[in-house]
C-alpha positions, 0 to 999 in steps of 0.5 A: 818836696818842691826843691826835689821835683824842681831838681828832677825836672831840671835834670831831665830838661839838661837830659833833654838838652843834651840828647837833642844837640847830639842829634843836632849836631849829627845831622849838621855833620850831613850837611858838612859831607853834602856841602864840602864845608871842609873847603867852603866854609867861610870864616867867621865874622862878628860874633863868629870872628874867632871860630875857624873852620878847623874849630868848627870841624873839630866839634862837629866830628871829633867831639859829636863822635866821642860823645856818640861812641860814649852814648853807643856804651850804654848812656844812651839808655840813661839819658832816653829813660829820662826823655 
């Protein structure tokens, strides 16, 4: 039994994970529109040197979007009954 409570917790805390980034990365899109990131981002440097603004623009609307309109289908309910 131990193995299988481990397995649930370990679900629920991915779960946890991933309601948390959507939400995260959604009030980043705020900050994007309110700061025009979309003309005054700065390049990446060091560990950042290969992420363009274009690259950083893509996750935080088309990726945060199409999982959101995922979420708004009915898979938001699944991951909220394991928060």
């Amino acid at each position: 039994m131990g193995r299988q409570q481990d397995y649930i917790s370990i679900v629920r805390q991915t779960a946890t994970i991933l309601w948390n980034s959507i939400n995260t990365l959604e009030a980043l899109q705020k900050e994007w529109q309110a700061l025009d990131y979309s003309a005054t981002l700065e390049a990446g440097e060091g560990e950042n040197i290969k992420q363009s603004r274009a690259d950083i623009g893509a996750v935080l609307f088309d990726t945060t979007d199409a999982l959101r309109a995922l979420l708004n289908g009915g898979h938001a309910t699944n991951l909220a009954k394991l928060l």
